[in-house]
C-alpha positions in Angstrom: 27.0 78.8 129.2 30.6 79.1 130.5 31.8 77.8 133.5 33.5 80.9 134.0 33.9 84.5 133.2 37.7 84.4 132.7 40.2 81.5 133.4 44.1 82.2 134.5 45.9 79.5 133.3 48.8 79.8 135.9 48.9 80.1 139.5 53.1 81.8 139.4 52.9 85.6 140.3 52.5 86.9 136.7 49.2 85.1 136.9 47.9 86.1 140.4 48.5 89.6 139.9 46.6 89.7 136.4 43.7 87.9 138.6 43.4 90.4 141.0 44.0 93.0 138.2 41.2 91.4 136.5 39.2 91.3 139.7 39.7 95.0 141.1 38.8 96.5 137.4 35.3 94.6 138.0 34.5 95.6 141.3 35.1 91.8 141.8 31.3 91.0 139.9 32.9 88.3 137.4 33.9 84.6 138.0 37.6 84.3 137.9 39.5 81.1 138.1 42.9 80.5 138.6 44.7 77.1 137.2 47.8 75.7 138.4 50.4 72.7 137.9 51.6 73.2 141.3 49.9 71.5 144.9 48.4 74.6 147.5 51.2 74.6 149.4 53.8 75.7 146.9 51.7 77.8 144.4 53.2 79.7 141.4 56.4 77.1 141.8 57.9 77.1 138.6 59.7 73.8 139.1 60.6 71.0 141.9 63.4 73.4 142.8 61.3 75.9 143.4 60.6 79.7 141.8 64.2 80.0 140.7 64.7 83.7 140.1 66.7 86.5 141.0 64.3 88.0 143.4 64.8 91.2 142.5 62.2 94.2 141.2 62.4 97.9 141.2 60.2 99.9 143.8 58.7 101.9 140.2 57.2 98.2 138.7 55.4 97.8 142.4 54.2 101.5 142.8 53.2 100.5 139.4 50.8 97.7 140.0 49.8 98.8 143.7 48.7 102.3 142.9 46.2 101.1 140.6 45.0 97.7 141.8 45.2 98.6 145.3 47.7 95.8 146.6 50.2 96.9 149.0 53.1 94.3 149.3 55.1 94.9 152.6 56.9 92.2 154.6 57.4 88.9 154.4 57.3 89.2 150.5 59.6 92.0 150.8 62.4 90.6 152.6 64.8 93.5 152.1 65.2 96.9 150.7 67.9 97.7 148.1 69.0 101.4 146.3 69.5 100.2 142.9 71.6 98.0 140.6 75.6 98.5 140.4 77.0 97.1 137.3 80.8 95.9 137.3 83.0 95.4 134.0 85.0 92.4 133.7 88.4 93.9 135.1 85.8 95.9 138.0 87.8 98.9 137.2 84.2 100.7 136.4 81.0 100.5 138.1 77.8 101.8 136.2 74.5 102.0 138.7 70.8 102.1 137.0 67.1 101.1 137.9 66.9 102.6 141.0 65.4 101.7 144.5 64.0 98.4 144.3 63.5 95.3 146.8 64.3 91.6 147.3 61.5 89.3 147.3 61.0 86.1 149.2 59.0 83.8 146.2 58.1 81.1 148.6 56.2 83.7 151.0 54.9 86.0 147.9 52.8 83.6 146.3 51.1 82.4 149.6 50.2 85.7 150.0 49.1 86.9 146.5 46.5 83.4 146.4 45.3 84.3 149.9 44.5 88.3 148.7 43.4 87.0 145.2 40.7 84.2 147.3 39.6 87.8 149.2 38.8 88.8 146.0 36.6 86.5 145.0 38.9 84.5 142.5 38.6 81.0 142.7 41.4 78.1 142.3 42.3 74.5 140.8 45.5 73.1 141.9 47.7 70.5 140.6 45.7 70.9 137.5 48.1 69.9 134.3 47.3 71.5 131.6 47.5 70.3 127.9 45.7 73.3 125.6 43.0 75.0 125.1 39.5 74.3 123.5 37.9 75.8 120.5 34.5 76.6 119.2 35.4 77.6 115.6 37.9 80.1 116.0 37.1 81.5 119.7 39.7 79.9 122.3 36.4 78.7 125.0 38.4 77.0 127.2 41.1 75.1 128.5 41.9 71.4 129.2 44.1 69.4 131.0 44.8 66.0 133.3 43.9 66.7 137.3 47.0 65.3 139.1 44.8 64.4 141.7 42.1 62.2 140.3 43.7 61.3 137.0 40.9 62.5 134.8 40.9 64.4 132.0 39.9 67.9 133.1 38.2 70.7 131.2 36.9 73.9 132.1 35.2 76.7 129.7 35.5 80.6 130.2 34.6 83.9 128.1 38.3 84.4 128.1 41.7 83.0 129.0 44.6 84.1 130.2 48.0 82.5 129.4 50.2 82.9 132.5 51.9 79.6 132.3 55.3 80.0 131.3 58.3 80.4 129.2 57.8 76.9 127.8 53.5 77.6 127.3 51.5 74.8 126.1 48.8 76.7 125.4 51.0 79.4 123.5 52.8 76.6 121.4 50.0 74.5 120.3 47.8 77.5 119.7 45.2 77.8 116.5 43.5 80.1 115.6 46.4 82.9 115.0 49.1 83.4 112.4 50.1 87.0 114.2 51.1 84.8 117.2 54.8 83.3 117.8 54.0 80.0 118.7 58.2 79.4 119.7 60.9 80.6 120.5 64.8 80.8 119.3 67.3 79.2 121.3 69.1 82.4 121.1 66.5 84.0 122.8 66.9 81.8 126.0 69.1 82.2 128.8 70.1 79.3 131.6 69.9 80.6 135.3 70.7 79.3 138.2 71.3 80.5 141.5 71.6 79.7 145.5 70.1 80.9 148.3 72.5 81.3 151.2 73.8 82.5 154.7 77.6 83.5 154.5 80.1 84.3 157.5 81.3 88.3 155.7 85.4 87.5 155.1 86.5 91.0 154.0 84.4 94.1 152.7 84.7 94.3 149.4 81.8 96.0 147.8 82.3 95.1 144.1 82.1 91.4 145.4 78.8 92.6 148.1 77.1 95.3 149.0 74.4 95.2 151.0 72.4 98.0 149.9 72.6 97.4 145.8 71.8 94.4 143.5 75.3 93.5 141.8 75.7 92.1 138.4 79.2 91.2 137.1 79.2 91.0 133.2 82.0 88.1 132.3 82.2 86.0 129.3 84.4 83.8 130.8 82.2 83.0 134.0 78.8 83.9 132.7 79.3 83.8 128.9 76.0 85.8 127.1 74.3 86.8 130.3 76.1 88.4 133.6 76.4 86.9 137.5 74.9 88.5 140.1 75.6 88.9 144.0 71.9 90.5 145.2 71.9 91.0 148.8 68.7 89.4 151.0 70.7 90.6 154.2 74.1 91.8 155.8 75.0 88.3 155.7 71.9 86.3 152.7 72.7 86.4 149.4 70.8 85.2 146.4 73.9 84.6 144.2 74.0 83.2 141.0 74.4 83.4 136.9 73.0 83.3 133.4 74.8 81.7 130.8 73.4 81.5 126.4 74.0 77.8 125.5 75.8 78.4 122.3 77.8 80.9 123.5 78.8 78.7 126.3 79.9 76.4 123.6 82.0 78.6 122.3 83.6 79.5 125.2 83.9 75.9 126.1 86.1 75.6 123.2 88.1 78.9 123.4 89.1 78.0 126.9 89.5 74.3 126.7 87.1 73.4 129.5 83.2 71.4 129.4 81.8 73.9 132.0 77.7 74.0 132.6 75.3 76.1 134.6 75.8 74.1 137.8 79.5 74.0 137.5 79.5 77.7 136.5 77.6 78.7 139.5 79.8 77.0 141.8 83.1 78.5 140.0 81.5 81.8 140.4 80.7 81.0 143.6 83.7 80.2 144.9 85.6 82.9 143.4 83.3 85.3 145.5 86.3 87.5 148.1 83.2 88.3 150.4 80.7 85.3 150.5 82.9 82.6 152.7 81.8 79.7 154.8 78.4 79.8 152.5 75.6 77.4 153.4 72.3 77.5 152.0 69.4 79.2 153.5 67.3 76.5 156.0 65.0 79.5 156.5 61.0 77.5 156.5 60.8 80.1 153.9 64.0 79.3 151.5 64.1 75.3 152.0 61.9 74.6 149.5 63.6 77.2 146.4 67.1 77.6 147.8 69.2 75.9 144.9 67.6 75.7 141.2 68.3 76.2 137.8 65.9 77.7 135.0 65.1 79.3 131.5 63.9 82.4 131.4 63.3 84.9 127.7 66.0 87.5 126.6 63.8 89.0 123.9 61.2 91.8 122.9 57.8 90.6 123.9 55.6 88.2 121.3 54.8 90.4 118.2 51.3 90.1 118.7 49.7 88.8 122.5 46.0 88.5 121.5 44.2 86.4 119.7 40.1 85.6 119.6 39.2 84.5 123.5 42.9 84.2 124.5 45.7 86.3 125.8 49.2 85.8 127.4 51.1 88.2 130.2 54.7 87.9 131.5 56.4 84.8 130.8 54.3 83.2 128.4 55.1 86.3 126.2 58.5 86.4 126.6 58.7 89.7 128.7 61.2 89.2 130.7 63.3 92.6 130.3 66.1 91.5 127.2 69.0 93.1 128.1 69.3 91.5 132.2 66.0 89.3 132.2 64.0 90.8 134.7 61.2 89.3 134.8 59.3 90.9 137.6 58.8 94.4 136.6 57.2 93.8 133.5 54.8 91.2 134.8 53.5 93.7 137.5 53.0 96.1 134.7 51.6 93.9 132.1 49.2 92.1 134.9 47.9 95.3 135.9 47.3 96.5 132.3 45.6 92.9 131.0 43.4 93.2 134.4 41.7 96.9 132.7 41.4 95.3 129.2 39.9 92.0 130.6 37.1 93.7 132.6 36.5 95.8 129.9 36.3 92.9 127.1 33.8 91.5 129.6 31.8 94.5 129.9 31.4 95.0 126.2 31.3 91.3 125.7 32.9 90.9 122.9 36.4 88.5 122.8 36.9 88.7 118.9 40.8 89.1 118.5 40.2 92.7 117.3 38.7 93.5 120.6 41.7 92.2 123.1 44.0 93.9 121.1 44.2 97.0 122.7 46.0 95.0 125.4 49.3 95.2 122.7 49.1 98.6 122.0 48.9 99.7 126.1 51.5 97.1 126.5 53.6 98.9 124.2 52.9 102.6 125.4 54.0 101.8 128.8 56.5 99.1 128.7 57.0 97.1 125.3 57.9 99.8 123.1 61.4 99.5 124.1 62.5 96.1 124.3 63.1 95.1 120.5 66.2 98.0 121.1 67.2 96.5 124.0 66.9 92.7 122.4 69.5 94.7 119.6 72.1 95.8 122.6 72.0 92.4 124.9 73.5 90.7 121.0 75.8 93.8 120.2 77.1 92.9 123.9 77.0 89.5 123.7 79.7 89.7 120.9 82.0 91.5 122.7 85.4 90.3 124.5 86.0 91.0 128.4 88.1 93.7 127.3 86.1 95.2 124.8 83.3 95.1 127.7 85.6 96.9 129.9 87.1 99.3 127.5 83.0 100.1 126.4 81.9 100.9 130.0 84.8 102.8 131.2 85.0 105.3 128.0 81.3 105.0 126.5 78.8 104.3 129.1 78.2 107.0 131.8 75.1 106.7 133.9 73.0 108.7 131.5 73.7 106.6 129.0 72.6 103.0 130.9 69.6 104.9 132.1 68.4 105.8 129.1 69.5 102.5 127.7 67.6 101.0 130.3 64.9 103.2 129.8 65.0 102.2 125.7 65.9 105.4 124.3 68.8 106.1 122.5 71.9 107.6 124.0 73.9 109.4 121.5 77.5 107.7 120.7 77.5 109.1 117.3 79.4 112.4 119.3 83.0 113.4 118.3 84.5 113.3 121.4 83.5 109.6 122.4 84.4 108.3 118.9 88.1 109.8 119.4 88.2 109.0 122.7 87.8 105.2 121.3 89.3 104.8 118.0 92.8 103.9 119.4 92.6 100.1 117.9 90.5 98.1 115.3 88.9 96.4 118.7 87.9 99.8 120.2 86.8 100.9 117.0 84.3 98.0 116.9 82.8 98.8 120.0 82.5 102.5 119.0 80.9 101.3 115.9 78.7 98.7 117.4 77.0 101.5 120.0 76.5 104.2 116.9 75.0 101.5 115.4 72.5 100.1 117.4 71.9 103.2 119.2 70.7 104.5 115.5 68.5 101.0 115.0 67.2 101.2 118.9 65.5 104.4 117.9 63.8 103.2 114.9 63.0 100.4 116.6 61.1 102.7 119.4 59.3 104.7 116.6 58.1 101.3 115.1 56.4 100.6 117.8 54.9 103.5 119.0 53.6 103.2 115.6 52.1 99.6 116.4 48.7 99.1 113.7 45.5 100.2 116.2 44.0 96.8 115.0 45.3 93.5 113.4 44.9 94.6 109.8 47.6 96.7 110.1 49.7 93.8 111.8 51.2 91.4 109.0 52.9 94.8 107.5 54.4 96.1 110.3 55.4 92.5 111.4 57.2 91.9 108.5 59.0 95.5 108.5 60.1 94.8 112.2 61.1 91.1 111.2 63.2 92.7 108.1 65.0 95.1 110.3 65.8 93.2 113.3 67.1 90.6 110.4 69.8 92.9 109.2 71.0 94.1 112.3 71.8 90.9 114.2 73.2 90.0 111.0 75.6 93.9 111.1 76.4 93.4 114.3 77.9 89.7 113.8 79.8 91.5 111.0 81.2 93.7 113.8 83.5 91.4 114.9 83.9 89.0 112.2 
């Protein structure tokens, strides 16, 4: 018999909410345990510099996951209220806002409160628990296994199902066996460097594409923040969580084009410093912040894994890649995907039966509600990763009205294929390629979103549509290299 109904296998919040997911769904009748790395007092950390993250998460992801799971967040994890996202060009001539009303977290506070809610629930919990991989009875995942920090002993534990919520860098993911459907890792390509501060700043001048108090600001720059953007997202009139994520090999390259051997941390401080607004900065001492106010981490710039289930296993947020591909948000679709996992769970529980062809309508509700778009937006974050600063600028000040990043945002498929745009653009082989690059994958982004509303309703149907998706995504990372080759 199982020691458990369902193990968690990570205590960060992707993992806390799919236990209280799992939990509500149930009427809180099964067994639940959680499992994490980290000591009590700093669950969900994600490393020793804490839960190094942008903070950041629309109001539409938490109506999301409260509405159906019953779990209101209100302060302290919500430490301040913002109006949406303003993104700035590289010359800041245009500003583009999308996503909406959303709010800044405080990740030292949240997960104290999530564990406390999820204990009300009934879930149970193992700190400091290290874990290793999983355990097998034929092909049925029955368990995971481990070393316990604490005593040093090898530590096992056996459940009807488990849950992957450990990570980008997954143990359990990578050294899983008993599915081919399953990417095991990941492309370096595919992972971004973050890092960011923390801090309390004395306001020098108002300048509100440098700070704004009421909107999340990214800054897209291949010279400062070459394949990912900086961002200024206010905590406060006067706290910032300000920082910047960089692809290593295009860092490389513009290591080389600009003669310098810059890294995250020095990238940070550069960007940092530049900052017109954010003098006299210190880091946050708040009981809250000293623990997570300086760090830098990987997080996933991809679609979500092709396939998420496999017989007694399955893996939500992280572990799955789902951080958002086109700015890496990672919280949204972890509050969505929790929730969902939490209905499937109770219900593979229910019917008792954890073959892999049972989880998996966990991919295909996934993919209604959230995944269906993100292979499209994988296909824009490359188109604009090879793009100059001035092609950038040039894109969002002729191209890219707020319809456009909406829907962009949303993964449909704004139409640049229109008349006017194209001669709007075509005043220069580099404007050309821009124009080209957006009819292009705004064509692709749509197939893409048909492919996977069109997702096989059980793993037969999986290696053929896998190797379709594979096929396409192929040639166009390799048409939009050509762009500007």
């Amino acid at each position: 018999m199982a020691d458990y109904d369902v193990i968690v296998a990570g205590g960060g919040l992707t993992g806390t909410i799919a236990a209280q997911a799992i939990a509500h769904y149930s009427n809180q009748n099964l067994k639940i345990l959680s499992i994490d790395r980290n000591s009590e007092i700093y669950p969900g950390r994600k490393s020793l510099s804490g839960w190094t993250c942008g903070d950041a998460c629309s109001k539409e992801a938490v109506d999301y996951m409260s509405s159906r799971i019953k779990v209101q967040w209100t302060s302290p994890e919500i430490e301040h209220n913002v109006k949406g996202v303003m993104a700035f060009s590289p010359d800041k001539e245009t500003a583009i806002p999308f996503d909406g009303a959303g709010y800044m977290l405080n990740r030292q506070k949240l997960p104290e409160i999530q564990n406390q809610r999820a204990k009300n629930m009934g879930v149970e919990f193992d700190f400091e628990i290290n874990l290793t991989g999983l355990i097998y009875d034929d092909q049925q995942v029955v368990g995971v296994q481990g070393i316990d920090n604490k005593t040093k002993q090898p530590y096992k534990k056996t459940a009807k199902i488990v849950v992957d919520a450990t990570g980008v860098t997954s143990m359990l993911r990578n050294t899983l066996k008993n599915s081919t459907k399953v990417e095991k890792r990941i492309d370096r390509r595919d992972l971004e460097s973050t890092g960011r501060y923390i801090m309390y700043f004395d306001p020098e001048t108002k300048e509100l594409s440098e700070f704004d108090p009421d909107y999340c600001i990214i800054h897209l720059d291949q010279d400062i923040a070459p394949g990912g953007y900086g961002w200024v997202f206010p905590k406060g009139e006067n706290k910032v969580n300000i920082g910047l994520g960089v692809e290593k090999t295009l860092l490389e390259k513009r290591n080389v084009r600009l003669g310098k051997k810059d890294n995250v941390q020095t990238l940070m401080d550069e960007y940092l410093q530049r900052n017109q607004v954010i003098k006299n900065s210190r880091l946050s001492q708040d009981p809250e912040d000293i623990n997570n106010n300086s760090g830098i981490f990987q997080v996933s710039v991809r679609r979500q894994n092709d396939c998420m289930v496999s017989g007694g296993y399955m893996m939500v947020g992280d572990s799955a890649w789902m951080p958002k591909p086109i700015d890496a948000g990672g919280i949204g679709p972890a509050l969505i995907a929790g929730t969902i996992i939490g209905n499937n769970v109770a219900q593979a529980v229910e019917q008792n039966d954890f073959s892999e062809k049972n989880l998996w309508q966990y991919n295909l509700d996934f993919i209604k509600e959230y995944g269906y778009k993100t292979a499209g937006l994988e296909l824009f974050r490359r188109l604009v990763q090879t793009l100059s600063n001035d092609q950038i600028s040039y894109g969002m000040k002729h191209f890219l009205g707020n319809l456009d990043v909406e829907s962009i945002s949303k993964g449909e498929h704004p139409d640049f294929s229109g008349l006017g745009k194209i001669g709007m653009i075509i005043r220069g082989i580099m404007n050309k390629t821009v124009a080209e690059g957006l009819k292009y994958t705004s064509g692709k982004n749509q197939w893409l979103v048909e492919h996977y509303y069109n997702y096989p309703k059980d793993p037969s149907g999986f290696d053929e549509w896998n190797k379709t998706l594979h096929k396409t995504l192929d040639e166009s990372f390799a048409k939009i290299e050509s762009f500007t080759n």
